[in-house]
MARBARO-62080 format. One line per 4 residues: their letters; for each residue z, y, x of N, C-alpha, C. Coordinates in nm, 4 decimals, decimal comma. Example, Ala and Ser with C-alpha at 12.3 -4.5 7.8 and 13.67 -1.06 7.14 Angstrom:
// residues 2
as) 0,7800/-0,5690/1,3190/0,7800/-0,4500/1,2300/0,7800/-0,3300/1,3200; 0,7080/-0,2250/1,2850/0,7140/-0,1060/1,3670/0,7870/0,0030/1,2900 .
***
This chain:
// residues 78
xxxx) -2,2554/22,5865/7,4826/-2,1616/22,6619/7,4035/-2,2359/22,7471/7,3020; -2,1697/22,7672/7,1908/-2,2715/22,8120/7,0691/-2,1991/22,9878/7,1006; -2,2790/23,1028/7,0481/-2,2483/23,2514/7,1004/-2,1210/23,2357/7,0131; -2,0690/23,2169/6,9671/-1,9229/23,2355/6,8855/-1,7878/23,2266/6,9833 .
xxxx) -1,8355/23,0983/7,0506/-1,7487/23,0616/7,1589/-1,7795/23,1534/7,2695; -1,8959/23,1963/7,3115/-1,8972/23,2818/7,4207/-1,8387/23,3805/7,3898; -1,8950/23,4831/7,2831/-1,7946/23,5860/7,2315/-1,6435/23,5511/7,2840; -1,6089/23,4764/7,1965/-1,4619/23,4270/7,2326/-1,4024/23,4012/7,3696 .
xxxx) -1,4537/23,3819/7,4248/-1,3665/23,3431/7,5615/-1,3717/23,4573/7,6010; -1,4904/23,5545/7,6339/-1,5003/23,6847/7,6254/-1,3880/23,7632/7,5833; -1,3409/23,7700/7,4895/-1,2647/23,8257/7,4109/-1,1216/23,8146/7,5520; -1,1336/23,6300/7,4924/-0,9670/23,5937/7,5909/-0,9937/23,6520/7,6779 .
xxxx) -1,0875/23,6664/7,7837/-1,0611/23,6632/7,9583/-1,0867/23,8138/7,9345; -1,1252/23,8712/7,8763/-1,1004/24,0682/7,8917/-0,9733/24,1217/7,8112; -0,9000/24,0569/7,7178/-0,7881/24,0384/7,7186/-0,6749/24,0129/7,8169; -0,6993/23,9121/7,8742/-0,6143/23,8790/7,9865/-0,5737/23,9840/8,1014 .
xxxx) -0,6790/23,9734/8,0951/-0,7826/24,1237/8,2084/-0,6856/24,2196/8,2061; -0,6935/24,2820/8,0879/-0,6499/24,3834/8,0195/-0,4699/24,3820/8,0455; -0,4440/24,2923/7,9864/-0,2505/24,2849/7,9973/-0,2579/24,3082/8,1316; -0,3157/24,2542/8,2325/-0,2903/24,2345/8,3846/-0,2441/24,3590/8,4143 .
xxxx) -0,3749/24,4719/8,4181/-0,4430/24,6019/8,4235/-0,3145/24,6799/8,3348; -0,3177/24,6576/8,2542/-0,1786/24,7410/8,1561/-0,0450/24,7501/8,2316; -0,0054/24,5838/8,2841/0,1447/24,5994/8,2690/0,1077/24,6957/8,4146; 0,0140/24,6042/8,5766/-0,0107/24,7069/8,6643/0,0419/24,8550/8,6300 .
xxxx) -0,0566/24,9517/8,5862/-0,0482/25,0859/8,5230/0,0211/25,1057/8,4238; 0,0943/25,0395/8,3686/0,1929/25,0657/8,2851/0,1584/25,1263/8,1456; 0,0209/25,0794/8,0803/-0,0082/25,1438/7,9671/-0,1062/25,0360/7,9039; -0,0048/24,9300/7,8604/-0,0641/24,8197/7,8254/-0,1394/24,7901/7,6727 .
xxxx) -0,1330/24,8634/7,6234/-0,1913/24,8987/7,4672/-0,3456/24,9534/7,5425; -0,3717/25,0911/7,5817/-0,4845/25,1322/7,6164/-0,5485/25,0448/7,7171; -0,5136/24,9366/7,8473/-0,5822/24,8439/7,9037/-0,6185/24,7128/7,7973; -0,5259/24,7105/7,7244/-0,5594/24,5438/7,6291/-0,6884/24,5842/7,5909 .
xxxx) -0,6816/24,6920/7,5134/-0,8089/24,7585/7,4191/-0,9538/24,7459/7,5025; -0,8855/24,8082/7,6321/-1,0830/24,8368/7,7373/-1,0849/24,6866/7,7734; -0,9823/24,6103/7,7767/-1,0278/24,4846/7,8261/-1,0970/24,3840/7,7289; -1,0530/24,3854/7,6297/-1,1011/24,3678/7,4654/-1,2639/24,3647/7,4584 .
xxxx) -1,2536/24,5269/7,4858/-1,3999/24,5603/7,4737/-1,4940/24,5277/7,6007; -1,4578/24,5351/7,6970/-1,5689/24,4851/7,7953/-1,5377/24,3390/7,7447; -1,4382/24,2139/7,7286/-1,4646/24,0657/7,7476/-1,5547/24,0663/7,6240; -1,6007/24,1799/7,4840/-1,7001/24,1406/7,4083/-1,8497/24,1627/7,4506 .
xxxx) -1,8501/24,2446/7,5253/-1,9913/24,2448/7,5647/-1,9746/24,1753/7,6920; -1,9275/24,1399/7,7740/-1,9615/24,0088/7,8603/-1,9982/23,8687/7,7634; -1,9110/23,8297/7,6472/-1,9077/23,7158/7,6259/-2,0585/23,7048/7,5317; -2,1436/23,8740/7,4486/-2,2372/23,8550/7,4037/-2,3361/23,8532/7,4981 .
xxxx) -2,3101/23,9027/7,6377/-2,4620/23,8729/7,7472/-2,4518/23,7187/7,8025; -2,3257/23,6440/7,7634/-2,3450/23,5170/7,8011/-2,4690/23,4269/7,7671; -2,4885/23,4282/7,6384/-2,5710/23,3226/7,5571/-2,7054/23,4191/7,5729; -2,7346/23,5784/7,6317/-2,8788/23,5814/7,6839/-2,9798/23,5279/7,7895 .
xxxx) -2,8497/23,4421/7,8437/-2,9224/23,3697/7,9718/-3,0009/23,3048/7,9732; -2,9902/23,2120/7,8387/-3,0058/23,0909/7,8442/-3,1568/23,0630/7,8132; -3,2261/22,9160/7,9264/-3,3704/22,9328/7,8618/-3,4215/22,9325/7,7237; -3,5642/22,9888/7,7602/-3,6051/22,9423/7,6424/-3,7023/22,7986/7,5991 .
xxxx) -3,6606/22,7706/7,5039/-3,7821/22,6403/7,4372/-3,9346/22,6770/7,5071; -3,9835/22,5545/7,5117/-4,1371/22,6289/7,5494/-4,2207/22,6772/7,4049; -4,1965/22,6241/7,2943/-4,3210/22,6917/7,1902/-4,2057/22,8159/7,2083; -4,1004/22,8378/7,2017/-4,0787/23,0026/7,2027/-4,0954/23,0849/7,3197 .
xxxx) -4,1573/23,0089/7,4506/-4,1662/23,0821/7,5926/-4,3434/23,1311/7,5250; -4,4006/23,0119/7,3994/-4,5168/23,0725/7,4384/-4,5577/23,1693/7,3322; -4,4528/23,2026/7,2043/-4,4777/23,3037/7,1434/-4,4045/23,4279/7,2236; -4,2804/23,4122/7,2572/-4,2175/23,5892/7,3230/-4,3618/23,6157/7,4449 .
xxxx) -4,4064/23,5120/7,4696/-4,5869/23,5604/7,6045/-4,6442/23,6328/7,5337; -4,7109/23,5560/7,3670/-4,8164/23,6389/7,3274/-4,7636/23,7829/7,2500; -4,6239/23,7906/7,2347/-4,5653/23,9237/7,1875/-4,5512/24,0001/7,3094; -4,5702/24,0106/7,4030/-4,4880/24,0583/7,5279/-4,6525/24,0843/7,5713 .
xxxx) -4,7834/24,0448/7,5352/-4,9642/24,0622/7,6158/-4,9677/24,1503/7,4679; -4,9251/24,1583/7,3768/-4,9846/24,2653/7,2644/-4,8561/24,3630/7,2510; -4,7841/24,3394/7,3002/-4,6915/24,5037/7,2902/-4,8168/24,5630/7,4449; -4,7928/24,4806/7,5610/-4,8622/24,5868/7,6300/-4,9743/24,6106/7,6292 .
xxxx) -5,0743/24,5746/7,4925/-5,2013/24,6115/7,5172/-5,1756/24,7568/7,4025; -5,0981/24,7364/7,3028/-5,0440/24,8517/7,2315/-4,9942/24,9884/7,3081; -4,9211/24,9290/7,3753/-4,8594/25,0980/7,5319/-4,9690/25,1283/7,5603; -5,0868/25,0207/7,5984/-5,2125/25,1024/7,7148/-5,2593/25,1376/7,6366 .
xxxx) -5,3409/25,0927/7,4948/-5,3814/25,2179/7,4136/-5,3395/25,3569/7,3881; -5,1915/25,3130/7,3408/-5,1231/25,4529/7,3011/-5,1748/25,5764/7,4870; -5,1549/25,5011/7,5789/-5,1329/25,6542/7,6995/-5,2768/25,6389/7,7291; -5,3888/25,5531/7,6330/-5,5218/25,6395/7,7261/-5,5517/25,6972/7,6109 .
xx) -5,5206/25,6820/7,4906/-5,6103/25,8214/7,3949/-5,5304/25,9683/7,4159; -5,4235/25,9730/7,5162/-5,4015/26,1263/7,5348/-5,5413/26,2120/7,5823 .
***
């Protein structure tokens, strides 16, 4: 699924969510809305799952051995 679609279903199923949660509590405008907003950030942590390629497993390595040789410099020249 391409992140557009994840977004999206996101969207629907915290929507859904949301009416459920509304009509329940009886304040279905303010549940649509929180449901809205959590199904968008569920549906954008969807597509972080996903692996990675290996030439990009082996550049985020060599970015990920020089950020931390950058931290250990920075806390031993205190």
């Amino acid at each position: 699924m391409k992140n557009g679609k994840h977004t999206g279903l996101g969207i629907a199923l915290g929507a859904a969510l949301g009416v459920v949660a509304g009509v329940l509590a009886g304040h279905i405008a303010i549940w649509l809305g929180i449901g809205i907003a959590i199904g968008m950030a569920l549906g954008a942590s969807f597509h972080r799952s996903k692996e990675r390629c290996p030439e990009c497993a082996v550049i985020h390595q060599k970015h990920e051995a020089r950020s931390g040789q950058v931290q250990s410099s920075l806390g031993s020249g205190r």
